[in-house]
C-alpha positions in Angstrom: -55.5 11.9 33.7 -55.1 16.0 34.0 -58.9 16.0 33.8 -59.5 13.3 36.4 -57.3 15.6 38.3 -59.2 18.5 37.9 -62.6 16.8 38.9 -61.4 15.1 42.3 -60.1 18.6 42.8 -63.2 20.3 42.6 -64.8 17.5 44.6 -62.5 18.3 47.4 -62.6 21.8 47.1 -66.6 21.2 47.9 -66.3 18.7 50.5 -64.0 20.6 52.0 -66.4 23.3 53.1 -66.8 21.3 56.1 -63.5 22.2 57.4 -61.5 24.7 59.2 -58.7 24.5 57.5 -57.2 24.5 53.7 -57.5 20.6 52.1 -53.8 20.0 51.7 -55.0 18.4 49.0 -55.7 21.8 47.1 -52.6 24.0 49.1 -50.6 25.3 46.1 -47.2 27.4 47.0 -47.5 30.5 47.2 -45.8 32.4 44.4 -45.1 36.6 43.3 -46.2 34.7 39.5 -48.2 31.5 38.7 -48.6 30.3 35.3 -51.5 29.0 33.9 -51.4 25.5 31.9 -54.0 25.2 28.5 -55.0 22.2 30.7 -55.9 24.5 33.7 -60.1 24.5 34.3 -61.7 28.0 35.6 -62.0 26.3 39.3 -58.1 25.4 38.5 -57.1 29.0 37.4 -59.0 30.6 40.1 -57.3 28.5 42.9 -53.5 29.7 41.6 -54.7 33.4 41.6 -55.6 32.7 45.3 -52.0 31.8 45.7 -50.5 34.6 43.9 -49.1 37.0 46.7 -46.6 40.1 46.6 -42.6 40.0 47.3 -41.6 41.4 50.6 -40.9 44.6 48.6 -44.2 45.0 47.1 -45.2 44.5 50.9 -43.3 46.3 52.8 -44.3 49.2 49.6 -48.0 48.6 50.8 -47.9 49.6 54.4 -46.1 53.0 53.0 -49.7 53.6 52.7 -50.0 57.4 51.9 -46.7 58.9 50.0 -45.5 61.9 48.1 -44.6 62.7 44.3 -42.5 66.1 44.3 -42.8 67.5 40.8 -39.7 70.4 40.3 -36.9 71.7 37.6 -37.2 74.1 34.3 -40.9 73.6 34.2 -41.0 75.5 37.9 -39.9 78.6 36.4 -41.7 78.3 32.9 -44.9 77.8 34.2 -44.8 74.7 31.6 -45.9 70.6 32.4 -43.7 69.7 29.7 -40.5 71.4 28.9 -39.2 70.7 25.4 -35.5 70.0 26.4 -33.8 73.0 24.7 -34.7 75.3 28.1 -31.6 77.1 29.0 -30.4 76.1 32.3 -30.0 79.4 33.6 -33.4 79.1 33.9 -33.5 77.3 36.4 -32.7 80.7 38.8 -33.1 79.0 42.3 -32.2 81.3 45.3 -33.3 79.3 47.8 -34.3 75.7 48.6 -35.7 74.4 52.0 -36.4 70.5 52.0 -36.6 70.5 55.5 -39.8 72.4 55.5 -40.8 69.7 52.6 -40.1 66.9 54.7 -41.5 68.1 57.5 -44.9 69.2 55.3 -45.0 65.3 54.5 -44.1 64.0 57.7 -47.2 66.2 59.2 -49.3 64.6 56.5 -48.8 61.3 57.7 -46.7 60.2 54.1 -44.1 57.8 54.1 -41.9 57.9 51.5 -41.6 60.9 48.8 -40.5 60.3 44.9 -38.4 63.1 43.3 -38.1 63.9 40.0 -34.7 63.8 39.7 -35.0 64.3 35.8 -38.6 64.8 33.9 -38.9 64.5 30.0 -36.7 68.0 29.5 -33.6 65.7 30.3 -32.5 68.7 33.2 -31.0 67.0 36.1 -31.5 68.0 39.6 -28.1 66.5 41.0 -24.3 66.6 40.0 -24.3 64.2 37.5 -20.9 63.1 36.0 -22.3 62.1 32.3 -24.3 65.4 31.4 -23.7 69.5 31.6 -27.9 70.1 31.0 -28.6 70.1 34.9 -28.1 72.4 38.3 -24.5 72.4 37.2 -25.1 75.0 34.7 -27.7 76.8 36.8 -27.2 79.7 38.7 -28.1 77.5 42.0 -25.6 77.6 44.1 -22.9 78.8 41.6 -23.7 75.4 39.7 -22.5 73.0 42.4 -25.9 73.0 44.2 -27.6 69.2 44.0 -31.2 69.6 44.8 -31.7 65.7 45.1 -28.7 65.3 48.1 -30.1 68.0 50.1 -33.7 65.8 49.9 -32.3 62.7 50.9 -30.3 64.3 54.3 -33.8 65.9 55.0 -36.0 62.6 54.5 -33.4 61.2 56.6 -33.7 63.8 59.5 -37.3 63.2 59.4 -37.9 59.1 58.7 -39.4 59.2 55.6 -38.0 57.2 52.4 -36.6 58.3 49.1 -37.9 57.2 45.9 -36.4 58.5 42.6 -38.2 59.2 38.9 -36.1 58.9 36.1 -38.0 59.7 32.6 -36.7 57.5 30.4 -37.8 59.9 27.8 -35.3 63.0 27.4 -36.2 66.0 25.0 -32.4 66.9 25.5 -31.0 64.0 24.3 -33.4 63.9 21.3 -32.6 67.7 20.6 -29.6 68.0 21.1 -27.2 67.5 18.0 -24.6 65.2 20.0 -27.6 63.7 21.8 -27.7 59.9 23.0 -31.6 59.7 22.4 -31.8 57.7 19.0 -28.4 58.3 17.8 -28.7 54.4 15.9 -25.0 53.8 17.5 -24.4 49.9 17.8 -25.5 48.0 20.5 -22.0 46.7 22.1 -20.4 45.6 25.6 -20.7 48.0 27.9 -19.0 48.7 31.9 -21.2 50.5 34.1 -20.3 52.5 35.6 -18.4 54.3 32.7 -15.4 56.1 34.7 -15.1 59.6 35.0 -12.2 61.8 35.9 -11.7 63.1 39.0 -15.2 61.9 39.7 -14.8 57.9 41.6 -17.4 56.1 42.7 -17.3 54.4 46.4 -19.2 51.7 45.2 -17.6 49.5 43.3 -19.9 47.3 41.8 -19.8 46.8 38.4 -22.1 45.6 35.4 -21.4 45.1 32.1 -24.4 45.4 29.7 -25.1 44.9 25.5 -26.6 48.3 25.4 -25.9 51.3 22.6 -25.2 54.9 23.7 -28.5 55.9 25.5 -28.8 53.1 27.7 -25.7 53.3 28.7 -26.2 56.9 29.7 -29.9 56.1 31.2 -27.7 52.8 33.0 -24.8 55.4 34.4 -27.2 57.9 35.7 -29.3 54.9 37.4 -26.3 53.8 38.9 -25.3 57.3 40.4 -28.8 57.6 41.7 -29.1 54.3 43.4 -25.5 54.8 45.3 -25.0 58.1 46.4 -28.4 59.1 47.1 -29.5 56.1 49.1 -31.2 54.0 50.3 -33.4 54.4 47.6 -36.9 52.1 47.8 -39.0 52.8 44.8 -37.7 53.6 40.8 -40.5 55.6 39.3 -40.7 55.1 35.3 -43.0 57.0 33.7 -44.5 55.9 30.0 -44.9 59.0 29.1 -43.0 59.6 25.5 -42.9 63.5 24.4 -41.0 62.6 21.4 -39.2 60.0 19.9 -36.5 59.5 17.5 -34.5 56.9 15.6 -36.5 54.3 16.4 -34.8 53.8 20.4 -36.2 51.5 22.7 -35.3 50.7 26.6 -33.4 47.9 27.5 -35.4 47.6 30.9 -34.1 44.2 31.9 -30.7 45.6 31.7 -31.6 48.5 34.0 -33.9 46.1 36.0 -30.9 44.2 37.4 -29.1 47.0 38.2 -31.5 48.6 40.6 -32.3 45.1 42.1 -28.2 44.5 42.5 -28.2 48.4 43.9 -31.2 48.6 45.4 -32.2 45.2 47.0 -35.3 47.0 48.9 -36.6 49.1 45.9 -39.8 48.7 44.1 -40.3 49.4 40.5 -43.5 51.2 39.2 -44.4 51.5 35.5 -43.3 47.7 35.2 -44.1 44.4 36.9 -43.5 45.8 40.9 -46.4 48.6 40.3 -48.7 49.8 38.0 -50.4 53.0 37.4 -54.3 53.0 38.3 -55.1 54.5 35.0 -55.3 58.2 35.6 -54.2 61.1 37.5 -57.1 62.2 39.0 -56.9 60.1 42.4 -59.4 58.1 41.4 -59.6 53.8 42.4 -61.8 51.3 40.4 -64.9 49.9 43.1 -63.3 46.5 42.5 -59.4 47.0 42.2 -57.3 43.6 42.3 -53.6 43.4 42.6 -53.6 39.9 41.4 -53.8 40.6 37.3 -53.2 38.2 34.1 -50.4 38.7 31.7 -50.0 37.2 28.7 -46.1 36.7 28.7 -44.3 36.0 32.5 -43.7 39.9 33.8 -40.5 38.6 34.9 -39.3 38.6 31.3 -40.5 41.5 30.0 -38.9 44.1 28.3 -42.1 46.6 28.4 -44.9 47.3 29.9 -48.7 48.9 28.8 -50.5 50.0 30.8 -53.5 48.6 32.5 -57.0 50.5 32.5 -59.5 48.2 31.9 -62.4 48.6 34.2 -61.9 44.7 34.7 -59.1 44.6 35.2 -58.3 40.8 37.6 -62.0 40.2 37.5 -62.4 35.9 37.0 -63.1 36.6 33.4 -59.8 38.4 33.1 -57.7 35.7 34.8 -59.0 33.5 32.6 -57.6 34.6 29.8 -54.6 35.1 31.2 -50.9 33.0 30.4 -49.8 34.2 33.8 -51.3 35.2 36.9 -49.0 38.0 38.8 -49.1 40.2 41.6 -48.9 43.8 41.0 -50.5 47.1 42.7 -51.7 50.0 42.2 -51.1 53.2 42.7 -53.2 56.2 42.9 -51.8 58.9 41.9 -52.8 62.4 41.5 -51.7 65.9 42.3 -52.6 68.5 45.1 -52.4 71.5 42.8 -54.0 71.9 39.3 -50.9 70.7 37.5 -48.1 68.4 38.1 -46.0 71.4 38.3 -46.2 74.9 40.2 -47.0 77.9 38.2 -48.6 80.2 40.8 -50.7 81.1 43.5 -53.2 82.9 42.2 -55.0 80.9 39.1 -53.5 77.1 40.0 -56.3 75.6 42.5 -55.3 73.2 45.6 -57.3 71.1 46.3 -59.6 71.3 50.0 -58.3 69.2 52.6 -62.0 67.7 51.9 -60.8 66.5 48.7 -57.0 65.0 50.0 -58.9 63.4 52.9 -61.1 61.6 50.6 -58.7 60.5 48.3 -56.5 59.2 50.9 -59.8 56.8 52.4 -60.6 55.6 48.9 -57.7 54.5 47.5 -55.3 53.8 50.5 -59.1 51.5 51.4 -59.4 50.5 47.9 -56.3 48.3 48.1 -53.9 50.6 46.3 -51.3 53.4 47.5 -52.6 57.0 47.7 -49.5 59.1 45.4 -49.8 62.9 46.0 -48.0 65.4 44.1 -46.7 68.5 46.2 -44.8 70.7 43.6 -42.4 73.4 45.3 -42.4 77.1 44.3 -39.7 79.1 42.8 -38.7 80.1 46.4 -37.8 76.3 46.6 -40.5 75.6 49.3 -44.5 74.3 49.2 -46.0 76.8 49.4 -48.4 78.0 52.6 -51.8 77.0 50.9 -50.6 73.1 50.5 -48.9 73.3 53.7 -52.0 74.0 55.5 -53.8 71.1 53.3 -51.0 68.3 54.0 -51.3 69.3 57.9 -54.7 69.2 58.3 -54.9 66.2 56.2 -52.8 64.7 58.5 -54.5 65.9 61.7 -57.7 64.4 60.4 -55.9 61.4 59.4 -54.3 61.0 63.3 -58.1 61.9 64.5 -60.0 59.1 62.3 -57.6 56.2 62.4 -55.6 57.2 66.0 -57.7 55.0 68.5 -59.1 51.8 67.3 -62.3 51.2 68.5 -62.2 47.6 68.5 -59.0 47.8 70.9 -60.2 44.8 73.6 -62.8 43.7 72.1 -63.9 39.9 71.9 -63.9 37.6 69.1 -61.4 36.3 66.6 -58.2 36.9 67.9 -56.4 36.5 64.6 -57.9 39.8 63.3 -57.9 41.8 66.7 -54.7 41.8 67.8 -53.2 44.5 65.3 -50.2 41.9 64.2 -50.4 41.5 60.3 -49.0 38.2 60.3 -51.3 36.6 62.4 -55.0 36.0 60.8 -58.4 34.2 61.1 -58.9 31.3 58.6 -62.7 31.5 57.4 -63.5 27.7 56.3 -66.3 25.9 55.1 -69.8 26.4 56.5 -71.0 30.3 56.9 -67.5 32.5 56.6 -68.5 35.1 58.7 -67.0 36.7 62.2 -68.2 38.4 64.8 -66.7 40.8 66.8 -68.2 42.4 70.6 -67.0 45.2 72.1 -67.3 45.5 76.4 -69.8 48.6 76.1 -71.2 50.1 73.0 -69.6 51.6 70.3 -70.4 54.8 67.9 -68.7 54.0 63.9 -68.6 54.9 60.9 -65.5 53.5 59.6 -64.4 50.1 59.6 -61.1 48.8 57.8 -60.9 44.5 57.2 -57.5 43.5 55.6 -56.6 40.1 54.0 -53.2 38.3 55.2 -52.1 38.8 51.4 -48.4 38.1 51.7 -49.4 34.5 52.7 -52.5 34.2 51.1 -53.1 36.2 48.6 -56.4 38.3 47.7 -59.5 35.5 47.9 -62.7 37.7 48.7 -64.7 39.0 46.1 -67.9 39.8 48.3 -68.6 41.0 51.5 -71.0 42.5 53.9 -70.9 44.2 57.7 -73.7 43.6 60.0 -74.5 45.8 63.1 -76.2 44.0 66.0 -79.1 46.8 66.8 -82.3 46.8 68.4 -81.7 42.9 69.1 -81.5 42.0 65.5 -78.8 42.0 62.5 -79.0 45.5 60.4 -76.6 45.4 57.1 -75.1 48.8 57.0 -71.9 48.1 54.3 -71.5 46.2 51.3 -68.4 45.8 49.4 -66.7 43.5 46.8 -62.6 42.9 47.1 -60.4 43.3 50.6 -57.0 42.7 49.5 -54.5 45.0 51.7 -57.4 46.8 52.9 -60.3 48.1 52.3 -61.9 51.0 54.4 -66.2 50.8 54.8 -67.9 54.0 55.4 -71.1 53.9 56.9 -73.3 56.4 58.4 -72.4 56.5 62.2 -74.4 53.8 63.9 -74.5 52.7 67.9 -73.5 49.4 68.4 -71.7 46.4 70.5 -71.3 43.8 68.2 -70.7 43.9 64.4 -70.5 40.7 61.9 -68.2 40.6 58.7 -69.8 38.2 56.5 -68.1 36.9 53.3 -70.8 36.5 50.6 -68.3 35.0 47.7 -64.5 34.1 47.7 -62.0 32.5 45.4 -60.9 30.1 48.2 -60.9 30.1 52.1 -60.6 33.9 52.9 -57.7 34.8 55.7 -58.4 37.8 57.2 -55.5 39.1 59.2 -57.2 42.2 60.6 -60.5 43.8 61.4 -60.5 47.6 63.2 -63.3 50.1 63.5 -63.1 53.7 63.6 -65.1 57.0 63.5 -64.7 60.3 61.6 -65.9 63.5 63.0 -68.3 64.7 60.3 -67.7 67.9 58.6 -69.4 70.3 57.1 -70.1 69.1 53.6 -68.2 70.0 50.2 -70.1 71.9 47.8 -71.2 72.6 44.3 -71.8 76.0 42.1 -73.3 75.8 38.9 -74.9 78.2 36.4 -77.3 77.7 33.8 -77.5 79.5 30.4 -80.1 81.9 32.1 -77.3 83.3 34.6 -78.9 81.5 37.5 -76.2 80.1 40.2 -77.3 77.3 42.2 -75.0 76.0 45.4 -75.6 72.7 46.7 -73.9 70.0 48.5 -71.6 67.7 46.7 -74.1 64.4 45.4 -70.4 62.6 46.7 -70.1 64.1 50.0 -69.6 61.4 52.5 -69.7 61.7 56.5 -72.1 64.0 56.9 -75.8 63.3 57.6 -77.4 65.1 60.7 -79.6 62.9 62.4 -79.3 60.3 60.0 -80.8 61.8 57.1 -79.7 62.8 53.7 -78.8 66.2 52.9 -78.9 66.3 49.5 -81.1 69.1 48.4 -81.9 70.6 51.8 -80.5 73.8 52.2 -81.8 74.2 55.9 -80.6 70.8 57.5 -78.6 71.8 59.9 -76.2 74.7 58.3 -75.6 77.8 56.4 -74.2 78.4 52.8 -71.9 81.4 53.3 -71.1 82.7 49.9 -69.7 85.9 48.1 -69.6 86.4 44.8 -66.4 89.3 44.6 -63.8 86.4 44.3 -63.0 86.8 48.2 -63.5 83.9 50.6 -66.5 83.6 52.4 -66.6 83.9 56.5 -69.5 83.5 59.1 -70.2 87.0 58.4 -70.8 86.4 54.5 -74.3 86.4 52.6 -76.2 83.4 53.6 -77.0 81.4 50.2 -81.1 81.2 50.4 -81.8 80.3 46.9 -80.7 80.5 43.1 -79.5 84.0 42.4 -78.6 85.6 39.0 -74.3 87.4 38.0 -73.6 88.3 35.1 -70.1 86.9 35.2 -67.1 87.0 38.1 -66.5 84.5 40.9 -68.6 83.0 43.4 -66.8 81.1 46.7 -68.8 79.5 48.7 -68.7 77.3 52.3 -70.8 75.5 54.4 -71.3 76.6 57.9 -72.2 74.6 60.6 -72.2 76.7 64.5 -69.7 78.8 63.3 -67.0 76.3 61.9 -66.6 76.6 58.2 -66.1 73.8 55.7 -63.7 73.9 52.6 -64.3 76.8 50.5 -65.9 75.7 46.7 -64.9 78.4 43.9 -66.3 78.7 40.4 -64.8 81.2 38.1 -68.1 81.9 35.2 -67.9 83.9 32.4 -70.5 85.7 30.0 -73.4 84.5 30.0 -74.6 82.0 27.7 -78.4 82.5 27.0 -77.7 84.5 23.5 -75.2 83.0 22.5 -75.7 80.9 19.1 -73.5 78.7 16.7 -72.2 80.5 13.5 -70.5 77.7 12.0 -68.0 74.5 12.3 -66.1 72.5 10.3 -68.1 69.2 11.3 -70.5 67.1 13.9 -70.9 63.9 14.7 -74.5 62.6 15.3 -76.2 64.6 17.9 -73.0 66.1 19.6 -73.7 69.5 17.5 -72.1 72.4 18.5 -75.0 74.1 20.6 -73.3 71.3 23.5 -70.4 73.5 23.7 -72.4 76.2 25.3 -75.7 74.7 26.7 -74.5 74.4 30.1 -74.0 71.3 30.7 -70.9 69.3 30.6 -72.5 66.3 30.0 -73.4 66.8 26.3 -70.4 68.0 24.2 -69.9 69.0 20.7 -67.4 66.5 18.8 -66.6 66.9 15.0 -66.4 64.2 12.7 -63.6 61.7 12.2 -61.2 62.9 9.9 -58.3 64.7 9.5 -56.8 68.1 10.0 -58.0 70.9 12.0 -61.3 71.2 13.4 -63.2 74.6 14.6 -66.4 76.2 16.2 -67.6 79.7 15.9 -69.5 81.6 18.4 -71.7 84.8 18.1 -72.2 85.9 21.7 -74.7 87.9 21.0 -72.9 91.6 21.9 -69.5 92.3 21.8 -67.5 91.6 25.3 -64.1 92.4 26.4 -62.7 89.1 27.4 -59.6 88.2 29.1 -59.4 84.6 28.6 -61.3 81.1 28.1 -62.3 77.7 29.4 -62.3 74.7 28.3 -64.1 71.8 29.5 -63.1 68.2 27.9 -66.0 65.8 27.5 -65.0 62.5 29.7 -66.8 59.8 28.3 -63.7 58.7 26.6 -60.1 59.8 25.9 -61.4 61.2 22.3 -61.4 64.8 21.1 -58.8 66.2 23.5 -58.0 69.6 22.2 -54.0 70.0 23.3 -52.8 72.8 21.6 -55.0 75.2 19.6 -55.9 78.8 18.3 -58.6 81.5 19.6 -59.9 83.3 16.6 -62.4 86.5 16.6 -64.2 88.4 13.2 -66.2 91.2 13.0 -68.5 89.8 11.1 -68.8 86.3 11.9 -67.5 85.7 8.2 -63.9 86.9 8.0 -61.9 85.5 10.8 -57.7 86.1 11.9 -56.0 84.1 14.6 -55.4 86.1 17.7 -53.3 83.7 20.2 -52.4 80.6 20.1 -53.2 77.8 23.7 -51.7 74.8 25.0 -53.5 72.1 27.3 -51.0 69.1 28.7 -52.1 66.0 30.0 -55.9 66.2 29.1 -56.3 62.6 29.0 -55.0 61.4 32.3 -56.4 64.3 33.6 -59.8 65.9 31.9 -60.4 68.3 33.9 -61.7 72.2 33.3 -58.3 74.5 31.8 -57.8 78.0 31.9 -56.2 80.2 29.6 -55.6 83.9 30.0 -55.1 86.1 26.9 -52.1 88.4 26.7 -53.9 91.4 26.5 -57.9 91.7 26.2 -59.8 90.7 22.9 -62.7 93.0 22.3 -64.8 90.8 20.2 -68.7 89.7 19.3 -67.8 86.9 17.4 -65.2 84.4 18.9 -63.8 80.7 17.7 -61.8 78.1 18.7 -60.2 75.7 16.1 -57.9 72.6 16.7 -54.4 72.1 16.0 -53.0 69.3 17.9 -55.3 66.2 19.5 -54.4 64.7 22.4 -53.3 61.2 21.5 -52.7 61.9 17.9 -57.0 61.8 17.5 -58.6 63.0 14.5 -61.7 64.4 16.4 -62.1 67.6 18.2 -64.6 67.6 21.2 -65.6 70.6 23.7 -67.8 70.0 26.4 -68.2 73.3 27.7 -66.4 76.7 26.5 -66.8 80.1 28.8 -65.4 83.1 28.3 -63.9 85.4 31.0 -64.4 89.0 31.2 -62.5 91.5 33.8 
């Protein structure tokens, strides 16, 4: 009978391709979570997913859009990522603290909401907490009775934006300290939260009582100070991320989980079934990235959470083998700064308001939210450089997506009248629309949304036409909409454009359609070196937006601008060196910019060391097939050295031909996968190339997420010919050492 079902179901799903409307035959509710039957067909499974949609929460957490992550405690002042929990608070010597000027840095960037790290894996808390001693209450800020977190939620309320709080559920205090909570193997027993303290009351008060042993019940307390003096809050950020671990503890999450919905009815939760991560922290989306994902067990239940990185990830083969189909985004998160954390102005890169800008239009219109890091100085402000980034991030932001250019246009009025919950539903026969301005229109951008809170994500395929010349021109493909997702085009002259829907998962509703154009820029660019010495500046291959006169820059140093460079370490002006061809340094720092009628594009930097041509391998402990160590130096971060599989410590040895005095090293991780990480090691020299002593010891965090090239600078100079590099700890607990690239810096 189920089968008979199934077939008469499809059969109407076909039929129905005559019609305007959904078959009420095949209408499902519309749920957050849809299970899936052993019975269910493909056609059966694919029609729930297209009925999956997100809470009001997960909505409402959507339109946020473009938001802030604000990284700040111990790790400010040690210059650290990770502290190890045993950091004297007096460390944290704040004098001053301005989150006015951070709000209003955020508000000029166009974000929504910021999330604060009220306590990172070091356990340090940055507000008067009533169940710990290791936060600003035995600092020297403000006398100890400074709270870093209240002052942040008066200033995002003085200037509209939202609060969001991270709690790390892992805490290197707790662990390390001798009366620490952290896997302490107390009993699990009744518990009231909030546990009562002295002279401290709460207004509110609710109260829970949880099965929970001694850390939980800490981890529940401090949720529940967060989430009632500090409100409203509207996203809990938990990361994954475990330091160290110790008697075997684990999380009761769906204890916590119904305290922050009781607390915080408008809060979202990332790291579990509200929001997931996107995989890695270098701002980047996957082409294809659905919100509508399979789960083995019902998310609602769940006690933890993995994460998700598979390229695949809610593709039809996915949902197929999934128990449960759930709606959960993204978010894209990354930092502005080299680091999660500040360390200084001088050797921590920001990233160009190039970069920012790009990030925001790929993953805000790749149907996820764009997370950016700002991490405050030890002055207890951003400082100028990301300032400048977050305005003119935000002025480019106002200037791209200010005016819609479809504003009175004719066609669909569903998707033209810039009210989400209205939309046009695309039926059987050809599922296209077209849209026609009153007089023509110059574009480059066009954003198409799905009315996902009532019907979910459907469109796997589409296309945008542009009516030129009297005839149909294709100028954008794409797979997935979702909550949006933003086409960029090379500008084109038009009066009518056509949205066509090459392949759905049922009738697509399409609640908006807008078109936009962005002023192009002068384009990003790229330094490299080879072996030889030579230094070669080009345009980005990525740059997008900028094509005078239609064509393709790539390559063409004389299409319509100048590369201004200098190669002293100072930033290049319209009165710098024009770049004319490859030219040779022997080491040092080359900036660089594109110039375009005397306006200057965002300034590319490459810091290169000796140079490579004599250098030769004297020895490692292993390779693995044709990754040998001649990779690490060839120039080219595409081929790597990687040792063999096994354990213990892994090295390479390098004669560089004459002896230099060097000042430091970096280190380029290979990124075709997460293996060979190097996260802590030691640089070794010899006189010989035979003998060799350790001279100082290096530390790399968060390599994985985040494989980008590291710098470290030696405490005092190394004079040396012959210089190593040998493993101590592998990110991820690997057994394989792998180097990309190594360079060595001289003065």
């Amino acid at each position: 009978m189920i089968k008979l079902f199934q077939y008469l179901a499809l059969i109407a799903l076909l039929t129905a391709c005559s019609q305007k409307s959904e078959p009420n035959a095949l209408v499902l509710p519309v749920s957050n979570t849809i299970k899936v039957q052993e019975s269910d067909s493909k056609d059966t499974i694919l029609l729930k997913a297209a009925h999956v949609v997100p809470t009001s929460n997960q909505f409402d957490a959507l339109q946020n859009e473009f938001i802030a992550f604000i990284h700040f405690g111990p790790n400010t002042f040690t210059r650290m990522e990770w502290g190890n929990g045993m950091e004297d608070p007096k460390i944290f010597d704040l004098q001053n603290l301005d989150t006015d000027q951070w709000c209003k840095a955020m508000k000029d960037a166009g974000m929504k909401m910021v999330i604060f790290t009220a306590k990172h894996h070091d356990g340090f808390v940055l507000w008067q907490s009533r169940y710990t001693k290791h936060g600003v209450m035995s600092s020297p800020f403000k006398d100890g009775k400074g709270d870093v977190l209240k002052e942040l939620s008066e200033s995002c309320k003085k200037y509209g934006l939202k609060l969001g709080v991270y709690l790390s559920p892992a805490d290197l205090f707790q662990i390390e300290n001798k009366e620490g909570l952290y896997g302490n193997l107390s009993e699990y027993t009744e518990r009231t939260i909030p546990r009562q303290v002295e002279g401290r009351p709460f207004e509110n008060k609710t109260k829970f009582t949880f099965e929970v042993d001694d850390y939980n019940e800490y981890f529940l307390n401090q949720l529940f100070e967060l989430l009632t003096e500090y409100g409203p809050i509207h996203e809990v950020w938990f990361d994954g991320a475990h330091p160290k671990r110790k008697g075997g503890q684990t999380y009761n999450y769906l204890a916590w989980k119904e305290l922050i919905r009781a607390l915080a009815p408008k809060a979202v939760i990332f790291g579990k079934e509200d929001i997931r991560w996107c995989g890695n922290e270098a701002g980047k989306t996957r082409d294809t990235e659905w919100n509508v994902i399979p789960y083995q067990e019902d998310p609602d239940q769940m006690n933890s959470f993995a994460d998700l990185t598979e390229e695949s990830l809610g593709s039809r083969e996915d949902l197929y083998k999934g128990k449960y189909l759930h709606y959960q985004q993204a978010e894209t998160n990354t930092s502005i700064r080299e680091g999660w954390f500040y360390r200084d102005d001088t050797d921590q890169k920001v990233r160009s308001t190039d970069d920012v800008f790009d990030m925001y239009e790929r993953s805000v219109g790749g149907n996820s939210t764009f997370l950016l890091n700002i991490p405050p100085n030890r002055e207890g402000n951003f400082s100028p450089r990301d300032v400048s980034v977050l305005e003119e991030v935000g002025e480019r932001i106002k200037e791209t997506y200010g005016e819609n250019l479809l504003s009175g246009a004719n066609g669909p009025q569903g998707v033209l009248d810039d009210d989400p919950s209205s939309f046009e539903l695309l039926g059987g026969g050809a599922q296209e629309m077209v849209v026609e301005t009153n007089a023509p229109i110059t574009v480059n951008r066009l954003a198409i949304q799905e009315a996902i809170d009532t019907h979910s994500e459907r469109v796997e395929k589409h296309a945008v036409d542009a009516w030129v010349d009297n005839t149909w021109k294709e100028i954008a493909t794409a797979t997935n909409i979702g909550y949006k997702r933003i086409l960029r085009f090379p500008e084109i002259t038009t009066q009518k454009l056509r949205i066509r829907i090459l392949e759905s998962r049922f009738y697509p509703a399409i609640a908006n359609v807008s078109a936009y154009y962005y002023k192009a820029r002068p384009p990003q660019l790229s330094i490299e070196r080879s072996v030889e010495g030579s230094v070669a500046i080009s345009p980005k291959k990525d740059t997008f937006g900028w094509k005078p006169h239609g064509e393709d820059i790539a390559g063409n140093i004389n299409s319509g601008y100048n590369i201004r460079y200098t190669t002293d370490g100072s930033e290049p002006t319209v009165a710098s060196e024009i770049y004319t061809g490859p030219f040779k340094i022997p080491s040092g720092e080359i900036q660089a910019v594109a110039e375009v009628n005397g306006k200057l594009g965002s300034v590319a930097s490459q810091l290169f060391g000796i140079v490579k041509k004599d250098w030769k391998s004297v020895g490692e402990d292993s390779f693995e097939g044709e990754n040998v160590a001649q990779n690490a130096f060839d120039g080219d971060s595409n081929t790597y050295w990687s040792s063999s599989d096994k354990a213990g410590k892994h090295f390479i040895n390098i004669d560089l031909g004459k002896e230099y005095s060097i000042t430091g090293f970096t280190y380029t991780p290979q990124v075709l996968s997460a293996d060979g990480m190097i996260e802590k090691g030691t640089v070794r020299m010899s006189t010989d190339g035979k003998t060799w002593k350790s001279v100082e010891d290096f530390q790399f965090g968060n390599l994985i997420n985040d494989p980008t090239t590291r710098t470290h600078m030696f405490q005092s100079k190394i004079n040396a010919r012959y210089i190593g590099i040998e493993s101590k700890v592998i990110a991820g607990n690997g057994k394989t050492a792998a180097i990309a690239e190594l360079d060595f810096l001289l003065d």
